[in-house]
N, CA and C atoms as an extended XYZ file, in Angstrom:
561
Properties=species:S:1:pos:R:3:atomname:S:1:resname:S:1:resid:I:1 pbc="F F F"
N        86.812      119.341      -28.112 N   UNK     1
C        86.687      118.747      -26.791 CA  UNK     1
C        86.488      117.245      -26.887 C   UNK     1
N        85.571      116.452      -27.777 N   UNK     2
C        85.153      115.375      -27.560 CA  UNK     2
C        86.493      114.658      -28.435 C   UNK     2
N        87.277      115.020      -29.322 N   UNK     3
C        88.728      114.852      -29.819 CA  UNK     3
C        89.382      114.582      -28.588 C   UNK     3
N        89.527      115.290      -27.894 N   UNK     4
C        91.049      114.908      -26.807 CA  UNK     4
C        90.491      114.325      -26.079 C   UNK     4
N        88.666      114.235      -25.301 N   UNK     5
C        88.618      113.122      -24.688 CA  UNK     5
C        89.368      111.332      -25.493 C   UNK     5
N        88.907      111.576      -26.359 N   UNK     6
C        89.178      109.964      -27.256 CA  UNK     6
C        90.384      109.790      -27.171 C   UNK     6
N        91.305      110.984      -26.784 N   UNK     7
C        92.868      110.608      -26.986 CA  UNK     7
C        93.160      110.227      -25.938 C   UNK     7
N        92.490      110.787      -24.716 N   UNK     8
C        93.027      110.745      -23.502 CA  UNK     8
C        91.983      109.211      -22.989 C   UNK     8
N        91.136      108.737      -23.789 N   UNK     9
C        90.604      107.768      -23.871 CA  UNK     9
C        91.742      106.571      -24.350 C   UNK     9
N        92.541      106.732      -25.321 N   UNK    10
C        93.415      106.072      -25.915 CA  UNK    10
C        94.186      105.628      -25.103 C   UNK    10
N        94.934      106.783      -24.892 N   UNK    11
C        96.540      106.684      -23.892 CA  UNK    11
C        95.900      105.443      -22.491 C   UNK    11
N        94.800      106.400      -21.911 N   UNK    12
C        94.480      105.092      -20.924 CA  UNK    12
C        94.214      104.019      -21.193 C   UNK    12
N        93.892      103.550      -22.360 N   UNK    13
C        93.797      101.773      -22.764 CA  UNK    13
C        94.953      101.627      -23.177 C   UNK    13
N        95.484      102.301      -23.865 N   UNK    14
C        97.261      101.926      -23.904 CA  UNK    14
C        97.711      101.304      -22.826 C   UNK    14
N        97.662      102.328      -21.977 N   UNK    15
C        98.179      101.979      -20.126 CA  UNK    15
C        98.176      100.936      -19.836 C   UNK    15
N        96.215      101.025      -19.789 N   UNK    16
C        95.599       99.348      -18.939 CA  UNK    16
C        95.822       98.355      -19.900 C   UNK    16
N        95.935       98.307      -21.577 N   UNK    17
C        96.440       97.269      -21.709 CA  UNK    17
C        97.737       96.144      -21.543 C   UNK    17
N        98.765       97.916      -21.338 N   UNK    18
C        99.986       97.393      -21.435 CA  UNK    18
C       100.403       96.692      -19.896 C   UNK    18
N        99.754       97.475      -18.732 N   UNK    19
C        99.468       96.444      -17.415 CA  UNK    19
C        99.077       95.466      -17.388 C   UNK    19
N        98.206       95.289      -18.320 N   UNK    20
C        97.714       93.360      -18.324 CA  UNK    20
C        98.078       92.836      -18.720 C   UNK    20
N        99.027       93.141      -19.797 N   UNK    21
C        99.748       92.105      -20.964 CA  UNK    21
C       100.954       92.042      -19.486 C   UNK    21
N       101.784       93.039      -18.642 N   UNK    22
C       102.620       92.468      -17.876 CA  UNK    22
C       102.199       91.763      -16.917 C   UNK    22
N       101.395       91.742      -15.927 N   UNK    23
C       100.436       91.418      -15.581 CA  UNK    23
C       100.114       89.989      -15.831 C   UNK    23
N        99.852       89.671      -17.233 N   UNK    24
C        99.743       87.951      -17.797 CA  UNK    24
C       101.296       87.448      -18.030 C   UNK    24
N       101.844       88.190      -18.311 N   UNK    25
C       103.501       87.250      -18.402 CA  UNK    25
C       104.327       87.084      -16.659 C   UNK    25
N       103.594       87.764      -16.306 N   UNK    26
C       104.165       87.337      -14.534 CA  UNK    26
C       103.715       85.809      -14.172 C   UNK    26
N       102.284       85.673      -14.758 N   UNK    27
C       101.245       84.857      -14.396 CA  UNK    27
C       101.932       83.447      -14.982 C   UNK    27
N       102.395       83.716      -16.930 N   UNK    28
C       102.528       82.789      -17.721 CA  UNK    28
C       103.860       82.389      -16.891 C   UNK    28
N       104.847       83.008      -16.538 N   UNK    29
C       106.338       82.907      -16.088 CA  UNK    29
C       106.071       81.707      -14.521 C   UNK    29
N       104.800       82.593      -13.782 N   UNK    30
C       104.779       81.448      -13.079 CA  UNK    30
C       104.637       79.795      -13.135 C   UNK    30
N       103.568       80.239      -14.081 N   UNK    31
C       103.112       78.390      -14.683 CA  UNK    31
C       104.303       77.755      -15.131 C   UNK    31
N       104.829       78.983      -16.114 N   UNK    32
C       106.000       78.336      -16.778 CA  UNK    32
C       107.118       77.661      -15.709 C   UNK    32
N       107.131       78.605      -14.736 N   UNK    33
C       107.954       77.599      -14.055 CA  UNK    33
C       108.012       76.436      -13.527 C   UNK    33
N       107.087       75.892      -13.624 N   UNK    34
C       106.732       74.082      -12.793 CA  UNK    34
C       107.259       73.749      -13.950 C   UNK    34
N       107.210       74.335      -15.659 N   UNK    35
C       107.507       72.746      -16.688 CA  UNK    35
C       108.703       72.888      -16.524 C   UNK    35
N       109.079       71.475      -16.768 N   UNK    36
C       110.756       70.966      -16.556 CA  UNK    36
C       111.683       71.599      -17.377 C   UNK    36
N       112.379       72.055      -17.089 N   UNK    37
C       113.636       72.600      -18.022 CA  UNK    37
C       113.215       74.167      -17.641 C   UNK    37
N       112.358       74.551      -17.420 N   UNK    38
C       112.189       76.008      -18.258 CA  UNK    38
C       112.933       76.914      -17.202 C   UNK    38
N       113.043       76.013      -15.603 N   UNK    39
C       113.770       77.206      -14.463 CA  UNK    39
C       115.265       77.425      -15.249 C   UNK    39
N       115.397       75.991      -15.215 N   UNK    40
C       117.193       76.008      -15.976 CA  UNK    40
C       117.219       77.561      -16.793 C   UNK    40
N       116.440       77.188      -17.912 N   UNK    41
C       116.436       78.325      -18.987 CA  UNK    41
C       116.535       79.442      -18.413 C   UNK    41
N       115.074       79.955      -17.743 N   UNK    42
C       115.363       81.186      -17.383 CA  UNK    42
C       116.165       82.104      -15.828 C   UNK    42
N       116.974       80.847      -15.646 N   UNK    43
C       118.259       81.351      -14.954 CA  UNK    43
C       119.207       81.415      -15.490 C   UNK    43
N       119.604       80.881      -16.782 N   UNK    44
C       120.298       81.229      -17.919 CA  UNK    44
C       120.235       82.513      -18.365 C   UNK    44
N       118.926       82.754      -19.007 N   UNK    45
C       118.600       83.972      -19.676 CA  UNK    45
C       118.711       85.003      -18.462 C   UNK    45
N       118.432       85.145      -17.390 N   UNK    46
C       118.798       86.068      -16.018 CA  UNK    46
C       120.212       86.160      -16.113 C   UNK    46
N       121.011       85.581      -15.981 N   UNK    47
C       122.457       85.840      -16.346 CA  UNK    47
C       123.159       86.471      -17.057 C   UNK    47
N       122.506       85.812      -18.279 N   UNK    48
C       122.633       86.399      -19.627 CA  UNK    48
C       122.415       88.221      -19.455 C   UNK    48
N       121.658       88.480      -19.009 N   UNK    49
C       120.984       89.892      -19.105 CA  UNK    49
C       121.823       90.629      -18.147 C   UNK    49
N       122.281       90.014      -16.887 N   UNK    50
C       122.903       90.797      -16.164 CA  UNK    50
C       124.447       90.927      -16.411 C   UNK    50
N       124.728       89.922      -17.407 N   UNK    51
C       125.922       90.268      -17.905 CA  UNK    51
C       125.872       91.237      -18.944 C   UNK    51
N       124.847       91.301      -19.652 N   UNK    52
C       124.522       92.084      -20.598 CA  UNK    52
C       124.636       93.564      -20.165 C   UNK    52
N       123.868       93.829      -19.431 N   UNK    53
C       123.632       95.263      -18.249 CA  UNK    53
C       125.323       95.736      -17.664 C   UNK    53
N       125.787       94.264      -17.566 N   UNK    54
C       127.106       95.376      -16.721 CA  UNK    54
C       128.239       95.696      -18.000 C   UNK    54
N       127.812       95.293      -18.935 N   UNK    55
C       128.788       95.114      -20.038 CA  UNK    55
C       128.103       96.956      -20.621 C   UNK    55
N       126.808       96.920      -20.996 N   UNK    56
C       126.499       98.262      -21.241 CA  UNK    56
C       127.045       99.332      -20.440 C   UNK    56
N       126.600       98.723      -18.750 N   UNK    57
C       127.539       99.971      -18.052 CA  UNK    57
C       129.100      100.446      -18.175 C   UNK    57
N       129.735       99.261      -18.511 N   UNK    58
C       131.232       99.595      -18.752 CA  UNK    58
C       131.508      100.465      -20.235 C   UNK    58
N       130.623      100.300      -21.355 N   UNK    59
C       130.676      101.045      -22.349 CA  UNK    59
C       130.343      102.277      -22.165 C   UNK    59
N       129.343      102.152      -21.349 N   UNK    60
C       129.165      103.913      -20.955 CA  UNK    60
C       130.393      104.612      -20.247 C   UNK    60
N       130.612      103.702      -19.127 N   UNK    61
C       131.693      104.302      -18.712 CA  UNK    61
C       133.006      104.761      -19.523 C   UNK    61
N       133.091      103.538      -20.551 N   UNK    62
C       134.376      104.225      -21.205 CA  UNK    62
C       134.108      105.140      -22.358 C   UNK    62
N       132.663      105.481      -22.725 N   UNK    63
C       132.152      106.434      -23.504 CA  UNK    63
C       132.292      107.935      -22.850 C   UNK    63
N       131.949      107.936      -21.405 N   UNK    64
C       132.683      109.337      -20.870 CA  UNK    64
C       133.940      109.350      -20.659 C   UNK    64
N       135.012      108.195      -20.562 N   UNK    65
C       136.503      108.464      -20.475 CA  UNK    65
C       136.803      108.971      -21.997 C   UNK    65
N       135.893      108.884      -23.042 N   UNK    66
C       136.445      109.264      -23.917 CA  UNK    66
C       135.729      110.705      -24.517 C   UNK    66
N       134.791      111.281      -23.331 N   UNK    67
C       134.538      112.862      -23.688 CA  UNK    67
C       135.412      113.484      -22.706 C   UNK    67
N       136.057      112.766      -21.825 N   UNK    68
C       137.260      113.164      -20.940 CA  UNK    68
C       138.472      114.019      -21.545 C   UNK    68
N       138.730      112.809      -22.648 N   UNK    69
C       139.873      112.721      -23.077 CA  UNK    69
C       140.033      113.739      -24.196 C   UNK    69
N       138.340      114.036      -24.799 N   UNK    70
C       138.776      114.840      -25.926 CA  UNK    70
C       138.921      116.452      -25.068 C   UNK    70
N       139.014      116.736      -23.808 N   UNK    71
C       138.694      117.534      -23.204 CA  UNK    71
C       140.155      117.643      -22.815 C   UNK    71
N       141.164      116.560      -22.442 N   UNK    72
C       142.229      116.794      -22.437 CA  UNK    72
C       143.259      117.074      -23.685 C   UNK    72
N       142.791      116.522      -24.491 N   UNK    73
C       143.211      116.594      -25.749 CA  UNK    73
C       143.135      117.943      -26.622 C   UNK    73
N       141.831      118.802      -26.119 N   UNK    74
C       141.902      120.133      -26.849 CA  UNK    74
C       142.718      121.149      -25.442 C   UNK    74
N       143.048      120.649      -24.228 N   UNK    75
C       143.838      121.246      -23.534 CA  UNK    75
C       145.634      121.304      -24.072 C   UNK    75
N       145.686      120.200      -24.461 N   UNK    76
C       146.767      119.764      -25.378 CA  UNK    76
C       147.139      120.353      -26.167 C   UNK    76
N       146.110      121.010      -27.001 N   UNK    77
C       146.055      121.439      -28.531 CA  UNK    77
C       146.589      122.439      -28.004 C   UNK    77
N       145.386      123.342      -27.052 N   UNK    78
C       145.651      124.686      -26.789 CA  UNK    78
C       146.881      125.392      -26.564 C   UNK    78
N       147.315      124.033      -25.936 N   UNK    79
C       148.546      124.961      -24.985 CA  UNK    79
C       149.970      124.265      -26.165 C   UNK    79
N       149.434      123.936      -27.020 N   UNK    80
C       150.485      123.512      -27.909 CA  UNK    80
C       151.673      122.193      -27.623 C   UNK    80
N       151.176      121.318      -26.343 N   UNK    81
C       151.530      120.386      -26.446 CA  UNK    81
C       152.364      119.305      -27.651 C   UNK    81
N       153.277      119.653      -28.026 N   UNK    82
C       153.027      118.817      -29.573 CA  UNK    82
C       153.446      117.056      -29.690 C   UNK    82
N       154.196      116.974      -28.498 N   UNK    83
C       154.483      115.983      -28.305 CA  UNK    83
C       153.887      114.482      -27.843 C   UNK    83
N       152.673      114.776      -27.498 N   UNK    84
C       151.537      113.952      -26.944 CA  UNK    84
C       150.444      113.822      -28.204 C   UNK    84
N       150.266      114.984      -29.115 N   UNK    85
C       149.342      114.597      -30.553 CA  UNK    85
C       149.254      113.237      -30.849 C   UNK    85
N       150.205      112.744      -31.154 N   UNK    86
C       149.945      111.571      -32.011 CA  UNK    86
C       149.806      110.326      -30.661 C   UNK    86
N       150.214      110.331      -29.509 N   UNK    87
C       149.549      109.523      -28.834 CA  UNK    87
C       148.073      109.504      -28.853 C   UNK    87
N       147.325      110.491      -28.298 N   UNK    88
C       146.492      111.066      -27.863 CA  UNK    88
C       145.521      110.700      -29.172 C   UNK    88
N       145.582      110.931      -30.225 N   UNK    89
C       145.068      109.946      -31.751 CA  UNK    89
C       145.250      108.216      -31.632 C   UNK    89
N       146.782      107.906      -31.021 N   UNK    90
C       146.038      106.544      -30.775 CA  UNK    90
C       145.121      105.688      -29.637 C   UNK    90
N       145.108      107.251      -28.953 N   UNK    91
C       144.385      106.479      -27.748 CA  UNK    91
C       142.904      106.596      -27.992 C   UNK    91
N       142.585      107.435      -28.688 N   UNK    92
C       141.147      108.004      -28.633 CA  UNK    92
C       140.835      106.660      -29.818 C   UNK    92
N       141.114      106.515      -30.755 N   UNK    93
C       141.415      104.899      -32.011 CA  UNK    93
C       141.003      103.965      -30.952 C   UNK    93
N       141.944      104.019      -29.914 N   UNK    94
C       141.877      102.397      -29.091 CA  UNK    94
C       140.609      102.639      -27.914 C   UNK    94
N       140.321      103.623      -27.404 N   UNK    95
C       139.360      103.844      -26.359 CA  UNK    95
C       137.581      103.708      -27.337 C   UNK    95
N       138.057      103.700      -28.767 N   UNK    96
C       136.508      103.637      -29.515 CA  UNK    96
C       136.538      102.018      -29.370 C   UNK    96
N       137.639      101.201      -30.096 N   UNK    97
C       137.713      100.042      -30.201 CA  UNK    97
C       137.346       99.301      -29.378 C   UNK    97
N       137.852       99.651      -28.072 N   UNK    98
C       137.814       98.770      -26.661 CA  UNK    98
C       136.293       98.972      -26.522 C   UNK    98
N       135.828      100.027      -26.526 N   UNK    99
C       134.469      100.133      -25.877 CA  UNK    99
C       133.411       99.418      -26.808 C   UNK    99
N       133.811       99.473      -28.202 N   UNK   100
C       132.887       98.762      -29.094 CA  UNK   100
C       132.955       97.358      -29.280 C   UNK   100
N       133.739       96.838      -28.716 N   UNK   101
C       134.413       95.417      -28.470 CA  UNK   101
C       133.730       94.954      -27.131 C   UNK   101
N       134.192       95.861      -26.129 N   UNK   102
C       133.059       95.425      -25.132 CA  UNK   102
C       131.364       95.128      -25.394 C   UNK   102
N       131.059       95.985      -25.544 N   UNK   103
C       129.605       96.412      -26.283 CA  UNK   103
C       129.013       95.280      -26.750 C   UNK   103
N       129.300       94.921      -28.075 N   UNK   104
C       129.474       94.257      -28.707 CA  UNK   104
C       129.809       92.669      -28.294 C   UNK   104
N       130.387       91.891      -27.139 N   UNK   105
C       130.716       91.171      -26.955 CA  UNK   105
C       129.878       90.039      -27.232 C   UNK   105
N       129.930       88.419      -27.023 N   UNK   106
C       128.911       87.936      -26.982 CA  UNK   106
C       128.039       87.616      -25.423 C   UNK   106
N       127.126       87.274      -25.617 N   UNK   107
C       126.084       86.423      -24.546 CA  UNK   107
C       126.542       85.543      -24.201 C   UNK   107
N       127.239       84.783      -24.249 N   UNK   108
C       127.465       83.146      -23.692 CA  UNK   108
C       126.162       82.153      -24.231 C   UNK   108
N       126.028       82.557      -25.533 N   UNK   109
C       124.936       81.033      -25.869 CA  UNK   109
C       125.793       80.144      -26.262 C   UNK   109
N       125.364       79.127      -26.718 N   UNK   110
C       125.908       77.763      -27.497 CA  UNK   110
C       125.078       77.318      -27.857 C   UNK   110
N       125.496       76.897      -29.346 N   UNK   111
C       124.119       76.149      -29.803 CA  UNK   111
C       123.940       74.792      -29.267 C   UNK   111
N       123.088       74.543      -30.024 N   UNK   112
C       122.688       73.162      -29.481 CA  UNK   112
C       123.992       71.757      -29.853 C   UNK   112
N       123.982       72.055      -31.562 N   UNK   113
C       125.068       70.355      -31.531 CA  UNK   113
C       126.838       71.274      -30.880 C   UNK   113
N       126.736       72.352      -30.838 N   UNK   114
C       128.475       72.839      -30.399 CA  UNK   114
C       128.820       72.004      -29.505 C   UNK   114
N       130.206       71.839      -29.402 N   UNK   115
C       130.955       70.867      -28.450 CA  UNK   115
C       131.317       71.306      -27.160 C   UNK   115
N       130.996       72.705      -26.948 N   UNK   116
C       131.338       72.998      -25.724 CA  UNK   116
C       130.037       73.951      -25.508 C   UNK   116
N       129.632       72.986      -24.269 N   UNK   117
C       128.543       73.682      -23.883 CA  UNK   117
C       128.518       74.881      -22.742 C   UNK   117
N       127.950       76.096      -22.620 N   UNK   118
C       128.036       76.708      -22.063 CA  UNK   118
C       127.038       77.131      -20.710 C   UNK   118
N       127.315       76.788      -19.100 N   UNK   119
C       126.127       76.834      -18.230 CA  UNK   119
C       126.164       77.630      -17.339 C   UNK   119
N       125.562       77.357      -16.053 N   UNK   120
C       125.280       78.226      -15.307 CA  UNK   120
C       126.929       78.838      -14.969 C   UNK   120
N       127.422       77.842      -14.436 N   UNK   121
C       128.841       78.505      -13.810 CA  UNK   121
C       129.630       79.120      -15.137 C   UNK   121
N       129.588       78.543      -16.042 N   UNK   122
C       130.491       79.824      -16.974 CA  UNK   122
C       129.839       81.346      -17.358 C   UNK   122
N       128.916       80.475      -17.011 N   UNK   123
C       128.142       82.634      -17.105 CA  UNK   123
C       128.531       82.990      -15.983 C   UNK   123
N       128.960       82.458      -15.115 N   UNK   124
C       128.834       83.223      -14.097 CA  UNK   124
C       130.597       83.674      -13.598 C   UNK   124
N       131.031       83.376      -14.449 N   UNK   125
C       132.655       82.931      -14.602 CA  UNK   125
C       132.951       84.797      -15.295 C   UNK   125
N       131.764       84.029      -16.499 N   UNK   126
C       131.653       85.234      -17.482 CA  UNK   126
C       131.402       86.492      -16.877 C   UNK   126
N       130.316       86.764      -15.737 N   UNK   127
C       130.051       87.600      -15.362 CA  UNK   127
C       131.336       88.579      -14.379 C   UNK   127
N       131.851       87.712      -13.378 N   UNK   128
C       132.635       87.742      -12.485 CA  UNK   128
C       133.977       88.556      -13.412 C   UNK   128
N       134.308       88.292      -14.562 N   UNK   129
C       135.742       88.245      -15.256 CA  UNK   129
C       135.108       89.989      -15.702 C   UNK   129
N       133.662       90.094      -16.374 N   UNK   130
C       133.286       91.678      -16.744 CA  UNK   130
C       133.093       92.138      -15.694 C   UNK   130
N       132.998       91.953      -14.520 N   UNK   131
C       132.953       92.644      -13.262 CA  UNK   131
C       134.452       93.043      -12.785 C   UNK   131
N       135.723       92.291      -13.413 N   UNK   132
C       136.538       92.919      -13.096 CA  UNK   132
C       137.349       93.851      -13.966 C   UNK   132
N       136.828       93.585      -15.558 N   UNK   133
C       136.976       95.046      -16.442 CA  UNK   133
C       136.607       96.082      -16.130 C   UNK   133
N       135.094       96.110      -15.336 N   UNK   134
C       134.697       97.622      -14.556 CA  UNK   134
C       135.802       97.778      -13.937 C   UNK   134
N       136.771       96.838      -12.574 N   UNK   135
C       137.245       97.779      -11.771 CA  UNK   135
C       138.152       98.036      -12.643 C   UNK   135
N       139.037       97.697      -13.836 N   UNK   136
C       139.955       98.098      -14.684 CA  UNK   136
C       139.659       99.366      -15.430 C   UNK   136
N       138.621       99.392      -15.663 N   UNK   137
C       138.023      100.694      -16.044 CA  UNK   137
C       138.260      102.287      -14.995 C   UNK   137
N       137.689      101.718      -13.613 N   UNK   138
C       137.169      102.483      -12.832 CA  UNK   138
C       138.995      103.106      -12.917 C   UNK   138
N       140.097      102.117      -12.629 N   UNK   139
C       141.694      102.763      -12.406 CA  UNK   139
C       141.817      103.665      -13.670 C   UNK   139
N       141.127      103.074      -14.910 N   UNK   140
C       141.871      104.041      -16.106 CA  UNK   140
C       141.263      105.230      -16.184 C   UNK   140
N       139.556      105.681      -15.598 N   UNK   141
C       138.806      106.775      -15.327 CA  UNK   141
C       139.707      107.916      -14.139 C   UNK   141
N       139.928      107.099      -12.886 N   UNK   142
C       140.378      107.635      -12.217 CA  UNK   142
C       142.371      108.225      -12.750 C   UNK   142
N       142.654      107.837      -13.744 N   UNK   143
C       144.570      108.197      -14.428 CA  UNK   143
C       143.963      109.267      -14.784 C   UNK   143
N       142.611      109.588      -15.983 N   UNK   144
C       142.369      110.313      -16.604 CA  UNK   144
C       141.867      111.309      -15.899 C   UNK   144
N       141.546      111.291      -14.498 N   UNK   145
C       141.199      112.772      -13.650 CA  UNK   145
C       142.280      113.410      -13.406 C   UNK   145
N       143.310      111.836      -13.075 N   UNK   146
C       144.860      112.911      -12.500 CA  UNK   146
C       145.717      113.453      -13.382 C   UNK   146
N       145.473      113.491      -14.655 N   UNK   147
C       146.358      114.195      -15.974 CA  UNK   147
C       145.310      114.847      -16.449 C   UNK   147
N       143.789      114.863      -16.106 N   UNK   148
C       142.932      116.275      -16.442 CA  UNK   148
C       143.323      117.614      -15.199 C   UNK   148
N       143.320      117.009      -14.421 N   UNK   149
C       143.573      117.819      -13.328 CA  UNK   149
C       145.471      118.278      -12.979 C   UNK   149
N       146.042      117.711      -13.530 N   UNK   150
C       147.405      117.997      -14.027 CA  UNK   150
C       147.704      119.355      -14.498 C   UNK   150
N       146.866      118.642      -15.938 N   UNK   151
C       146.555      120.177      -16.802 CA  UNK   151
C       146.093      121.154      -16.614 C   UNK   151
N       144.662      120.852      -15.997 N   UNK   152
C       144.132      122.458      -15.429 CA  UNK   152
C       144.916      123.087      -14.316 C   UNK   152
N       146.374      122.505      -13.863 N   UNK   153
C       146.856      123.621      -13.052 CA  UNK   153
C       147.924      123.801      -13.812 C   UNK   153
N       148.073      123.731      -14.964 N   UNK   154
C       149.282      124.621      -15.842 CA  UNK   154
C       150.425      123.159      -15.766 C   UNK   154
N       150.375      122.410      -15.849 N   UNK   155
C       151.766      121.086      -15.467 CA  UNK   155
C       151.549      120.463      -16.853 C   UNK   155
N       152.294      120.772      -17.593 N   UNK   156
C       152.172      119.747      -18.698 CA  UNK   156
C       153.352      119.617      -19.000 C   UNK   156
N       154.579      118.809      -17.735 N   UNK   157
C       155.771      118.536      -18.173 CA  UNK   157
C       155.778      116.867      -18.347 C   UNK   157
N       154.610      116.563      -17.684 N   UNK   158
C       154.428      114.800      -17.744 CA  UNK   158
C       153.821      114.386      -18.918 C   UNK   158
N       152.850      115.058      -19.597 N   UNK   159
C       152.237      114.928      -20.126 CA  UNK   159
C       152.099      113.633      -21.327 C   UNK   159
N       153.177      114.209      -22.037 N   UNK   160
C       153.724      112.699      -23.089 CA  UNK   160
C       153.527      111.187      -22.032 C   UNK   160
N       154.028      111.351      -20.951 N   UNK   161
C       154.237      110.152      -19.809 CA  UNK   161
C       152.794      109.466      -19.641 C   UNK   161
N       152.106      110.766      -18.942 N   UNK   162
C       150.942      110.208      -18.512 CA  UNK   162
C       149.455      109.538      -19.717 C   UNK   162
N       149.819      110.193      -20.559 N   UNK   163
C       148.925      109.767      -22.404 CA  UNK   163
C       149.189      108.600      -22.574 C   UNK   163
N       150.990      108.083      -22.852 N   UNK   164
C       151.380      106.687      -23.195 CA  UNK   164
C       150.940      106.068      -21.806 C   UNK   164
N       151.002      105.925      -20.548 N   UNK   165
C       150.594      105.401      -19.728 CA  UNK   165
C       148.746      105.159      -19.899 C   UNK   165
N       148.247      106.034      -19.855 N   UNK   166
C       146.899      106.087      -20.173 CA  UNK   166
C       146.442      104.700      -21.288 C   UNK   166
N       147.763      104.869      -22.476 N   UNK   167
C       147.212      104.050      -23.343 CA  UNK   167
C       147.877      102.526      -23.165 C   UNK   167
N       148.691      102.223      -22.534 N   UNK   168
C       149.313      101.396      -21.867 CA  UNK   168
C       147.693      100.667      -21.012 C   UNK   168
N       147.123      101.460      -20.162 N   UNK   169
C       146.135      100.616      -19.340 CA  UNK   169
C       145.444      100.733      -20.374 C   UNK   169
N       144.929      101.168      -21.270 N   UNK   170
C       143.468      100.687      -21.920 CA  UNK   170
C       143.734       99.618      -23.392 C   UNK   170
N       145.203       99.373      -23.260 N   UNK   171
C       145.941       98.158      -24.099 CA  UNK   171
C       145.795       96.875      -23.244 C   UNK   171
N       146.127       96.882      -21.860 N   UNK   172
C       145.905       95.804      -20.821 CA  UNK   172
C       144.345       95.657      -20.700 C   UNK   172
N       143.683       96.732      -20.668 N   UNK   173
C       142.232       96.407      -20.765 CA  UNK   173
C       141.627       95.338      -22.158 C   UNK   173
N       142.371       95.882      -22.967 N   UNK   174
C       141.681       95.207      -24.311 CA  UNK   174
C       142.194       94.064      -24.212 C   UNK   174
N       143.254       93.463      -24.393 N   UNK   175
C       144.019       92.178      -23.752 CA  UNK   175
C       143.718       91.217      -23.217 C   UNK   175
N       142.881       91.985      -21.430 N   UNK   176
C       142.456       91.119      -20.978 CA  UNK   176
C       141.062       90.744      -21.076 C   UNK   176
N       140.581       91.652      -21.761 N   UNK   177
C       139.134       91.377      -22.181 CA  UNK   177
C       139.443       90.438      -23.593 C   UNK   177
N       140.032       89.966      -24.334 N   UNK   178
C       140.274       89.363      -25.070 CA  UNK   178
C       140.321       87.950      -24.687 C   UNK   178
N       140.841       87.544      -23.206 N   UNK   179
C       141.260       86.682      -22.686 CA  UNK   179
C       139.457       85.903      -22.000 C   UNK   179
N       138.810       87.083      -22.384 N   UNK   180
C       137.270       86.489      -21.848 CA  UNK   180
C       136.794       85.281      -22.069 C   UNK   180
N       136.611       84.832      -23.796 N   UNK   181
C       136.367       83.279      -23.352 CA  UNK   181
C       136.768       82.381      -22.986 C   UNK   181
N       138.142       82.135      -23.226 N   UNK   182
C       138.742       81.266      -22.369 CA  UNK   182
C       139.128       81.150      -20.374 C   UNK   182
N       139.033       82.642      -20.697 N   UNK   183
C       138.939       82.278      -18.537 CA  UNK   183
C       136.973       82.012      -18.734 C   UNK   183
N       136.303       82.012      -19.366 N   UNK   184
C       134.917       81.766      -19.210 CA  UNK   184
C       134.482       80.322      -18.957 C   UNK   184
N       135.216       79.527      -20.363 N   UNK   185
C       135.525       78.242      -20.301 CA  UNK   185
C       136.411       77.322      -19.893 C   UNK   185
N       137.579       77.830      -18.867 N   UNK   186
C       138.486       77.437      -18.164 CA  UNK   186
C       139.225       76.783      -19.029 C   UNK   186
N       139.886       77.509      -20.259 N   UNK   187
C       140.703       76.898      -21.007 CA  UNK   187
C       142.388       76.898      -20.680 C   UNK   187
């Protein structure tokens, strides 16, 4: 008994400490904000993060287009499709790539002596340009319902069509996500 009080003693100073430590960085963030420079910064770093966040969401997203796909792909198998196999291998290749490329992308820092500096409006350039890979995403999610749903009613005369098409948009996806720093930096 006097054991799990102490634990349950624990966990609650865990708690209340970990409330005060947030608690003091609300406080420090405020002060911090009167010294000069530091709003700049952390409207930078706010950017930064929310580009960060929508960039994770698009990996997720194309992380279920690609439990989609293996779902179309063993529909494929099943029904002996043979002609779509070897697409269907390069798409699932390019749907890992793209998404780990996204993922993976950078932040928009710059160091300090680099020659091209990077600010508010190109993050926000930055942001705007991954906001429109989601909706590029959202069209290649929505191809992959209409050739899942193809299949589950027995139609697999398109099939070869709709795979190379499939991989056709997530080739334009990678492409134009390639094209990211320079529409970032208005090159």
């Amino acid at each position: 008994m006097f054991r799990k009080k102490d634990k349950e003693k624990t966990t609650a100073e865990k708690i209340r400490g970990e409330v005060k430590k947030q608690s003091t960085r609300n406080l420090m963030e405020k002060i911090a904000y009167w010294i000069p420079g530091y709003h700049g910064y952390k409207a930078k770093e706010i950017r930064r993060e929310a580009d960060k966040v929508l960039r994770t969401y698009v990996y997720k997203q194309l992380r279920d287009c690609k439990g989609d796909l293996n779902l179309v792909q063993e529909m494929l198998v099943d029904y002996d499709v043979q002609n779509t196999w070897e697409q269907m291998d390069r798409l699932m290749a390019l749907i890992d790539r793209v998404a780990e490329r996204i993922n993976h992308a950078d932040y928009g820092y710059s160091g300090f002596f680099d020659s091209t500096k990077i600010r508010e409006p190109e993050l926000d350039r930055m942001y705007e340009f991954d906001a429109t890979i989601l909706d590029d995403v959202e069209t290649f999610q929505n191809e992959i319902k209409e050739l899942k749903d193809e299949l589950e009613s027995g139609n697999f005369d398109n099939s070869y069509q709709r795979v190379f098409s499939l991989r056709r948009t997530l080739d334009d996806i990678d492409k134009k996500f390639g094209d990211r720093r320079s529409y970032m930096l208005k090159f």
